[in-house]
PDB file of the backbone (N, CA, C, O) and the ligand in Angstrom, with CONECT records:
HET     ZN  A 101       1
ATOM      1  N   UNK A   1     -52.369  21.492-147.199  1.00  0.00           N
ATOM      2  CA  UNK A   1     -51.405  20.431-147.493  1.00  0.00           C
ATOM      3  C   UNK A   1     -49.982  20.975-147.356  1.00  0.00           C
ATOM      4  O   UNK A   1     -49.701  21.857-148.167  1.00  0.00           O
ATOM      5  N   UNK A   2     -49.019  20.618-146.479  1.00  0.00           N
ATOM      6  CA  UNK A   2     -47.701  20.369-146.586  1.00  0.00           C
ATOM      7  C   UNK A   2     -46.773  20.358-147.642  1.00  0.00           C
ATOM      8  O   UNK A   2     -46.547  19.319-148.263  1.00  0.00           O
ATOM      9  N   UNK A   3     -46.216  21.422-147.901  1.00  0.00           N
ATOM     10  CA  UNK A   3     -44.583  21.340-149.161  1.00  0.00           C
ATOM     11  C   UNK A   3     -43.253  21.169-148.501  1.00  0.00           C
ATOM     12  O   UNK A   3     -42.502  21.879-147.832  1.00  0.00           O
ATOM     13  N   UNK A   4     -43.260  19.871-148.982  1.00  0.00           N
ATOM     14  CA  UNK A   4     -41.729  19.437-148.834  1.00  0.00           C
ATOM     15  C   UNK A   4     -40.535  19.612-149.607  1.00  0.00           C
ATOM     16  O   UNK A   4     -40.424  19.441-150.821  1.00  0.00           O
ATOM     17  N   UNK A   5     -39.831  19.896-148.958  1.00  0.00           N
ATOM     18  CA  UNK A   5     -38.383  19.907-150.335  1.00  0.00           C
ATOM     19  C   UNK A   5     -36.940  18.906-149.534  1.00  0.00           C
ATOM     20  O   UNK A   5     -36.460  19.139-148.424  1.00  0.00           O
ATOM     21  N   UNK A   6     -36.476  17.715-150.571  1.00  0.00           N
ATOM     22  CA  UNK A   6     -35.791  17.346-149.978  1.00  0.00           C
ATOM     23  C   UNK A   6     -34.106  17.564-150.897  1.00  0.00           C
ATOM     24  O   UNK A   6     -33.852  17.460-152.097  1.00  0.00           O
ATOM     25  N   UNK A   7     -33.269  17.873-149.788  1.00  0.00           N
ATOM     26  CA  UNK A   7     -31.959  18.299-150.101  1.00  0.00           C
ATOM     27  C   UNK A   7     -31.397  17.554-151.213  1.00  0.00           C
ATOM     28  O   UNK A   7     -30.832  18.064-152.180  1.00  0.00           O
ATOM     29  N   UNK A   8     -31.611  16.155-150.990  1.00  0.00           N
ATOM     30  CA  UNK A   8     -31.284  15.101-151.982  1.00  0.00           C
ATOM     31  C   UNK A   8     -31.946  15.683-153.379  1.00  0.00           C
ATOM     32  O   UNK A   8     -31.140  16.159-154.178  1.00  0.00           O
ATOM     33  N   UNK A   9     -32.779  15.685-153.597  1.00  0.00           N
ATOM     34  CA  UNK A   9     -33.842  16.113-154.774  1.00  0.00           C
ATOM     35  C   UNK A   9     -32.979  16.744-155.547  1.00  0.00           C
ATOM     36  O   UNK A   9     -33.066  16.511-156.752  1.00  0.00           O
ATOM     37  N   UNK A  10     -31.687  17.919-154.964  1.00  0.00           N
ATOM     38  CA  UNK A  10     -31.430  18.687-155.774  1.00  0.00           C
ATOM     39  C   UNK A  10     -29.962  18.080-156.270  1.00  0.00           C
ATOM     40  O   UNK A  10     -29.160  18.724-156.946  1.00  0.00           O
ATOM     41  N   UNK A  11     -29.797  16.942-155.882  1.00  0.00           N
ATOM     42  CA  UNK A  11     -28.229  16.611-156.250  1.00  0.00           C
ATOM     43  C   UNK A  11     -27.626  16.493-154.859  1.00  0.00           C
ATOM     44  O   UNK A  11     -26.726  15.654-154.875  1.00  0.00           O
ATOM     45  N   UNK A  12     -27.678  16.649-154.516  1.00  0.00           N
ATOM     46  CA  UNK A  12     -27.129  17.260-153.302  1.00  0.00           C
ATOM     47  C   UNK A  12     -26.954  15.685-152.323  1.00  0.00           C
ATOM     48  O   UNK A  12     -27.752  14.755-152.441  1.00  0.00           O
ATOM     49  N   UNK A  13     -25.787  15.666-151.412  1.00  0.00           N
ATOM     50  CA  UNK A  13     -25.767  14.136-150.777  1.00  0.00           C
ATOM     51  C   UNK A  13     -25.970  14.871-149.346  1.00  0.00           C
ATOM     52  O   UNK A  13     -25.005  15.426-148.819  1.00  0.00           O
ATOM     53  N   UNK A  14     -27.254  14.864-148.723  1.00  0.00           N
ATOM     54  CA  UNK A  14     -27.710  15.652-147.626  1.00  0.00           C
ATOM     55  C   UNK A  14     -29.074  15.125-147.139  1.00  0.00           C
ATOM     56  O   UNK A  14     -30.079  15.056-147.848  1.00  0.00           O
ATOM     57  N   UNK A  15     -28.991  14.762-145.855  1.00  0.00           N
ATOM     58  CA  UNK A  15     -30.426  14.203-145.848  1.00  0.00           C
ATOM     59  C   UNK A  15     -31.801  15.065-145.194  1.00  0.00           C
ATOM     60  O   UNK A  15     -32.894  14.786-144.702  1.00  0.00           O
ATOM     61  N   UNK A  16     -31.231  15.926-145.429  1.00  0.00           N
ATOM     62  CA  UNK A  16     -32.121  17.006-144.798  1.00  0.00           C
ATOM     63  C   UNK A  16     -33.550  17.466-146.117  1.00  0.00           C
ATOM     64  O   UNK A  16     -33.659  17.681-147.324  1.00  0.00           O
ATOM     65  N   UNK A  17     -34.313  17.418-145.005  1.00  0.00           N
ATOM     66  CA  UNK A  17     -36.113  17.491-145.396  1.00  0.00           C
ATOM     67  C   UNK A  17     -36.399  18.801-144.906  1.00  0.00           C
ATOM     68  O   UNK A  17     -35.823  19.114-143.865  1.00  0.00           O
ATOM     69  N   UNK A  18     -37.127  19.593-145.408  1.00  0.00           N
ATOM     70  CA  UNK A  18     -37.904  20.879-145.093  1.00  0.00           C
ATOM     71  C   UNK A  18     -39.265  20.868-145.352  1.00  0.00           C
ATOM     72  O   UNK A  18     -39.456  20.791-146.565  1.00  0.00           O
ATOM     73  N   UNK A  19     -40.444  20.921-144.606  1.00  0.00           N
ATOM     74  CA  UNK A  19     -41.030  21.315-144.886  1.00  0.00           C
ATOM     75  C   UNK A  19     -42.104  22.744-144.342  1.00  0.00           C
ATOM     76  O   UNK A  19     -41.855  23.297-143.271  1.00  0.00           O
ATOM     77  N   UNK A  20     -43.097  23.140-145.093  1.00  0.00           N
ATOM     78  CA  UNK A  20     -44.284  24.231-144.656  1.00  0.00           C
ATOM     79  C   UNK A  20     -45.334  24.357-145.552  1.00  0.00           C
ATOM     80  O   UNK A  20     -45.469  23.757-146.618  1.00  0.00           O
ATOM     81  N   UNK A  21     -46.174  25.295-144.974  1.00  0.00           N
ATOM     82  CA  UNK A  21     -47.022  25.669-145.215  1.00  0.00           C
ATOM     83  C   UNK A  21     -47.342  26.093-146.820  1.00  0.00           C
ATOM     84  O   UNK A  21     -48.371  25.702-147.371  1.00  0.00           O
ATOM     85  N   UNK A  22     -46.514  26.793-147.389  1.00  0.00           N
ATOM     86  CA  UNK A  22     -46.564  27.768-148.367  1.00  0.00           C
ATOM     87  C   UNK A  22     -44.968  27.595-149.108  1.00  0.00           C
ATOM     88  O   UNK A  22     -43.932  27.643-148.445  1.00  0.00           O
ATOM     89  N   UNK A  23     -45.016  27.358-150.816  1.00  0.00           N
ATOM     90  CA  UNK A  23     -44.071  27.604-151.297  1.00  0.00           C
ATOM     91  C   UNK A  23     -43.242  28.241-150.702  1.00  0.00           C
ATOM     92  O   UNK A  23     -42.183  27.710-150.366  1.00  0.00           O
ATOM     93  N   UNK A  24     -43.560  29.702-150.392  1.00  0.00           N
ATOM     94  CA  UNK A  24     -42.932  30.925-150.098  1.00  0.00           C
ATOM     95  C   UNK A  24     -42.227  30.506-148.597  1.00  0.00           C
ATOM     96  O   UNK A  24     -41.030  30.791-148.583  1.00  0.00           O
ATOM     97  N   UNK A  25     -42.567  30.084-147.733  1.00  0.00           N
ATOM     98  CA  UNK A  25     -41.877  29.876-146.744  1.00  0.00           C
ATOM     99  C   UNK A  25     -40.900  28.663-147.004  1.00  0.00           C
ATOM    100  O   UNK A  25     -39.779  28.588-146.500  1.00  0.00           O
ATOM    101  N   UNK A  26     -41.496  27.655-147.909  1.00  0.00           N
ATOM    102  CA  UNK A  26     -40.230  27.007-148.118  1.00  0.00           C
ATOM    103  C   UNK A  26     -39.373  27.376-148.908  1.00  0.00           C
ATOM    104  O   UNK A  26     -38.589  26.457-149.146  1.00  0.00           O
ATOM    105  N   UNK A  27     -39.141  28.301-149.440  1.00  0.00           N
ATOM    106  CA  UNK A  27     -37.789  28.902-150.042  1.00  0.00           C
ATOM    107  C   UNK A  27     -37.341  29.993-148.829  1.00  0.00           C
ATOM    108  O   UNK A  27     -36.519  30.867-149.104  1.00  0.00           O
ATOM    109  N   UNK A  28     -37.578  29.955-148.278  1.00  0.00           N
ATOM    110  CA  UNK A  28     -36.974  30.785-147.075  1.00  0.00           C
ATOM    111  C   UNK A  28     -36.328  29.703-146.316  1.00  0.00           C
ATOM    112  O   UNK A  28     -35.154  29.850-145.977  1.00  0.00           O
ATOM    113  N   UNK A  29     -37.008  28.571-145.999  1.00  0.00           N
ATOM    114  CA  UNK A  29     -36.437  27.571-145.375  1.00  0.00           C
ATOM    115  C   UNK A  29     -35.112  26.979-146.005  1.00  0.00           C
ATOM    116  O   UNK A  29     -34.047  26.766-145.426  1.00  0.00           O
ATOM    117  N   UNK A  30     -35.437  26.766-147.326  1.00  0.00           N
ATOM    118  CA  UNK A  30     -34.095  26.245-148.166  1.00  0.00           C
ATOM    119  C   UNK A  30     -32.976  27.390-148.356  1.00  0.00           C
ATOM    120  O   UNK A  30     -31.884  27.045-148.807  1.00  0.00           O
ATOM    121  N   UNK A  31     -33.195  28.655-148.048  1.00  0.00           N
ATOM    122  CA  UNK A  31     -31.992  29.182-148.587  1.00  0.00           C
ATOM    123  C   UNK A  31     -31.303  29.540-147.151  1.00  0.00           C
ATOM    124  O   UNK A  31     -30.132  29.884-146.989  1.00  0.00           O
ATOM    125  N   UNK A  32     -32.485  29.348-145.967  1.00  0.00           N
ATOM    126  CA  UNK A  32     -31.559  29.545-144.715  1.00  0.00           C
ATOM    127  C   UNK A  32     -30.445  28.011-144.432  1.00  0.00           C
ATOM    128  O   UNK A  32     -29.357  27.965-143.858  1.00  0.00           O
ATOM    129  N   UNK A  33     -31.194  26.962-145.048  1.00  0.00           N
ATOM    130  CA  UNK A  33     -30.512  25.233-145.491  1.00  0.00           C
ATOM    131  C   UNK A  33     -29.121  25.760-145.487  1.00  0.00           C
ATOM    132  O   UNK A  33     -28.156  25.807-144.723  1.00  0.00           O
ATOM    133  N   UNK A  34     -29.487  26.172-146.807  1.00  0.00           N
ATOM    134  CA  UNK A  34     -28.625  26.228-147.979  1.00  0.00           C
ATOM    135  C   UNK A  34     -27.172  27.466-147.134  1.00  0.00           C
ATOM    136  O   UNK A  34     -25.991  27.309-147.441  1.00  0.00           O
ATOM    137  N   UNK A  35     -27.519  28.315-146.358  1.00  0.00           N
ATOM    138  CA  UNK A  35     -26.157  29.189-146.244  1.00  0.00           C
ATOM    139  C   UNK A  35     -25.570  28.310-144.744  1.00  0.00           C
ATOM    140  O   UNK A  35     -24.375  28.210-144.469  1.00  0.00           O
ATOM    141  N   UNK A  36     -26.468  27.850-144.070  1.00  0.00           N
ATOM    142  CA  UNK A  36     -25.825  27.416-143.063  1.00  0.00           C
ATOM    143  C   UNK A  36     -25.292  25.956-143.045  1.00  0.00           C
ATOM    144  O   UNK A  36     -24.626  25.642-142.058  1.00  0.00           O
ATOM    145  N   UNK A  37     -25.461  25.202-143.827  1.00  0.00           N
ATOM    146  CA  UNK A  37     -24.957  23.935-143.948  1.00  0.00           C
ATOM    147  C   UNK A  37     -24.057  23.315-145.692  1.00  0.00           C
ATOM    148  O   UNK A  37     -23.262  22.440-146.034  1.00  0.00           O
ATOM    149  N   UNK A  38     -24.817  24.410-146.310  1.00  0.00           N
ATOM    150  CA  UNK A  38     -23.854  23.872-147.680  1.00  0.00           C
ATOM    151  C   UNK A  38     -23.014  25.684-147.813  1.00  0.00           C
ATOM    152  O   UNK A  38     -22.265  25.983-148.743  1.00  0.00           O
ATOM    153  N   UNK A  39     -23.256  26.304-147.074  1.00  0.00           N
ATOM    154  CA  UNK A  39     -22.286  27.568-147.375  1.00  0.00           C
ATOM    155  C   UNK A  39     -22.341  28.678-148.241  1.00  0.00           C
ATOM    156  O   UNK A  39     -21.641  29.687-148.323  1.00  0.00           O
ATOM    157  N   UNK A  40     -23.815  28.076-149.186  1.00  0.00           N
ATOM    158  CA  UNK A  40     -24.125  29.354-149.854  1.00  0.00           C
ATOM    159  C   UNK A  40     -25.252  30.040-149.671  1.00  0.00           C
ATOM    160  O   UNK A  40     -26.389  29.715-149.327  1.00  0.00           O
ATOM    161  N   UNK A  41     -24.437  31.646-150.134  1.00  0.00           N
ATOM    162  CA  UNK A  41     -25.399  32.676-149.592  1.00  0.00           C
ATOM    163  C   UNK A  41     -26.645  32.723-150.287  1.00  0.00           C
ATOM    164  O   UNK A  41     -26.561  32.714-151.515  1.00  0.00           O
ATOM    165  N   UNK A  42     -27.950  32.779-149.702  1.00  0.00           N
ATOM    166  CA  UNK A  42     -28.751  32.867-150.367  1.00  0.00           C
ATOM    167  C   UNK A  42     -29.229  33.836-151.827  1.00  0.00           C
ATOM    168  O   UNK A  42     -30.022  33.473-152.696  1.00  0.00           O
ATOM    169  N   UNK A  43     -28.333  35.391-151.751  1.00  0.00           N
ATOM    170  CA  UNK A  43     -28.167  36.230-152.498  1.00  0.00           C
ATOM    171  C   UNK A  43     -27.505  35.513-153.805  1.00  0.00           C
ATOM    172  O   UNK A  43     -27.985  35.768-154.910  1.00  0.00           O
ATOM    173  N   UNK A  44     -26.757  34.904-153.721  1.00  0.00           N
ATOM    174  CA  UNK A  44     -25.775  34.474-154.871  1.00  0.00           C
ATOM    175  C   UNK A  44     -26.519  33.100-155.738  1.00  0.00           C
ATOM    176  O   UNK A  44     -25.969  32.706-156.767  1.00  0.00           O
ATOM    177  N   UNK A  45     -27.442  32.610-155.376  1.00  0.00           N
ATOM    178  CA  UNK A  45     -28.395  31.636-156.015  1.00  0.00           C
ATOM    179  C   UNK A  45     -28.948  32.350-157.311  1.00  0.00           C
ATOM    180  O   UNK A  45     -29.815  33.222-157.382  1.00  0.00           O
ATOM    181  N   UNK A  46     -28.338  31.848-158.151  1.00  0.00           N
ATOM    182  CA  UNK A  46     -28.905  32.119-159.519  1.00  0.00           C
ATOM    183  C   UNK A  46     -30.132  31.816-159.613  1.00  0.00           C
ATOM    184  O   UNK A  46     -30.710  31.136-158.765  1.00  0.00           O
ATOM    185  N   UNK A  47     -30.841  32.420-160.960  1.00  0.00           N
ATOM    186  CA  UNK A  47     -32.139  32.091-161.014  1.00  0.00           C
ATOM    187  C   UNK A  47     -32.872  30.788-161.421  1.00  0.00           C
ATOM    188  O   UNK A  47     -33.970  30.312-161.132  1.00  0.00           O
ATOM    189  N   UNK A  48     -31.599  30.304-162.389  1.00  0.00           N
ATOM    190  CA  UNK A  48     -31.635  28.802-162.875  1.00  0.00           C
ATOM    191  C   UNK A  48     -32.184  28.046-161.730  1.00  0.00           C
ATOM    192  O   UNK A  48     -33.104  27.237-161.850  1.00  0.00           O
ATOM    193  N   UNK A  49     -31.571  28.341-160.573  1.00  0.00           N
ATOM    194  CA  UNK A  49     -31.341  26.741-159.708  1.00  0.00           C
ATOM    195  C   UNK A  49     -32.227  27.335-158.565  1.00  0.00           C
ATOM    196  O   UNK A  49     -32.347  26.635-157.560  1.00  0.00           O
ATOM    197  N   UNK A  50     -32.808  28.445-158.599  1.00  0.00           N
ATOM    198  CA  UNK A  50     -34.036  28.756-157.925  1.00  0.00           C
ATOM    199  C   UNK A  50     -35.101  27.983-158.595  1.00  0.00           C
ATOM    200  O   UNK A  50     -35.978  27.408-157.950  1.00  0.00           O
ATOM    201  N   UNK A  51     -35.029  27.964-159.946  1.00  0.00           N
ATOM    202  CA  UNK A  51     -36.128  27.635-160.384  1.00  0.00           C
ATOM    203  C   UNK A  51     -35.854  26.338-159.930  1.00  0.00           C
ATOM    204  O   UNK A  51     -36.806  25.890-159.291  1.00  0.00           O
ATOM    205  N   UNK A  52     -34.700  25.404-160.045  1.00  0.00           N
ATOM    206  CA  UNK A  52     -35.020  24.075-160.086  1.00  0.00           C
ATOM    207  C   UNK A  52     -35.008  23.374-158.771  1.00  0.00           C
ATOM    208  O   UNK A  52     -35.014  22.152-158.630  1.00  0.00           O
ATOM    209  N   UNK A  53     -34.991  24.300-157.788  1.00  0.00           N
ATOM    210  CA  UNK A  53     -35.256  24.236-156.235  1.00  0.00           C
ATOM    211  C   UNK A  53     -37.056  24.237-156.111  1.00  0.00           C
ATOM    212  O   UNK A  53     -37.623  23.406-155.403  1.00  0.00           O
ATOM    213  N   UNK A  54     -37.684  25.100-156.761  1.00  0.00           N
ATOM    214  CA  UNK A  54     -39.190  25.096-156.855  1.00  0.00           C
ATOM    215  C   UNK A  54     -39.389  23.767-157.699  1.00  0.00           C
ATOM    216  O   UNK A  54     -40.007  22.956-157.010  1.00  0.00           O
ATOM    217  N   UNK A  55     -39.123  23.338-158.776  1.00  0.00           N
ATOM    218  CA  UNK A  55     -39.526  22.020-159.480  1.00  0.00           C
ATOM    219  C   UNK A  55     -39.358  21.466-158.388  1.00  0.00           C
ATOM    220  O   UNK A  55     -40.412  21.068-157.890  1.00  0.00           O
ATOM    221  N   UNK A  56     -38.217  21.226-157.654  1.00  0.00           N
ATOM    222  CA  UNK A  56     -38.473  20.156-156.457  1.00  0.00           C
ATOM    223  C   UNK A  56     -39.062  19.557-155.782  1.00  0.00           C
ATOM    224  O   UNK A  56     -39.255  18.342-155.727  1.00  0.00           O
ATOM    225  N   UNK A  57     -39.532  20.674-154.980  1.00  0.00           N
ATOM    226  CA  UNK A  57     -40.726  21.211-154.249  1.00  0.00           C
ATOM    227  C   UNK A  57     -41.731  20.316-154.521  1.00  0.00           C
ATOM    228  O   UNK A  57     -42.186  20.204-155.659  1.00  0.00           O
ATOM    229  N   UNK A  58     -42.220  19.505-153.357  1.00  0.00           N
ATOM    230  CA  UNK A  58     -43.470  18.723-153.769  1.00  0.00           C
ATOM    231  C   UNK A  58     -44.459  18.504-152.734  1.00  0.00           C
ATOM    232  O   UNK A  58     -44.029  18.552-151.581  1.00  0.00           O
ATOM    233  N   UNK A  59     -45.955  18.223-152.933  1.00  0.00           N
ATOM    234  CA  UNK A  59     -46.798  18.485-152.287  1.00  0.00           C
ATOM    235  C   UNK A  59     -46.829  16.866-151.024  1.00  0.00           C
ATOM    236  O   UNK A  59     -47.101  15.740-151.441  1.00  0.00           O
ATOM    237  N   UNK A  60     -46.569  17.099-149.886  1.00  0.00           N
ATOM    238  CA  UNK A  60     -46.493  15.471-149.114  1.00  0.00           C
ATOM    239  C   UNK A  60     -47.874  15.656-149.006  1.00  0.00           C
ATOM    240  O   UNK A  60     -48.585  16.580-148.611  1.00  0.00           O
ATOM    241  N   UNK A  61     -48.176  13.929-149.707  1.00  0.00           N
ATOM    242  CA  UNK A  61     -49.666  13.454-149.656  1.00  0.00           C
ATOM    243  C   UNK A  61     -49.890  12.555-148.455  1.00  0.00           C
ATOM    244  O   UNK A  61     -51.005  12.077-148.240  1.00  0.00           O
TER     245      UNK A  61
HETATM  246 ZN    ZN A 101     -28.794  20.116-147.588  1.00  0.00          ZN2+
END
């Protein structure tokens, strides 16, 4: 099954969708998102809003 994460989800006014295979690749996907279109580095993502980037995260049925 497919994990989606959508940009919106996080606050964010962006209409960009990610999805894959594996949690793990979608946080690779979102933080490459995340430096090339909203400007932040993936290093500098606190842990808070990692976590609430994974709550996001949802299984497309
Ligand atoms: Zn975005």
């Amino acid at each position: 099954m497919a994990k989606v994460l959508r940009c919106r989800d996080l606050g964010l006014n962006c209409p960009k969708e990610m999805r894959a295979e594996s949690e793990e690749e979608l946080m690779k996907l979102a933080a490459q998102h995340a430096e090339q279109d909203h400007g932040i580095a993936a290093g500098t993502i606190p842990p808070s809003i990692l976590a609430m980037v994974k709550a996001a995260i949802k299984d497309e049925g």
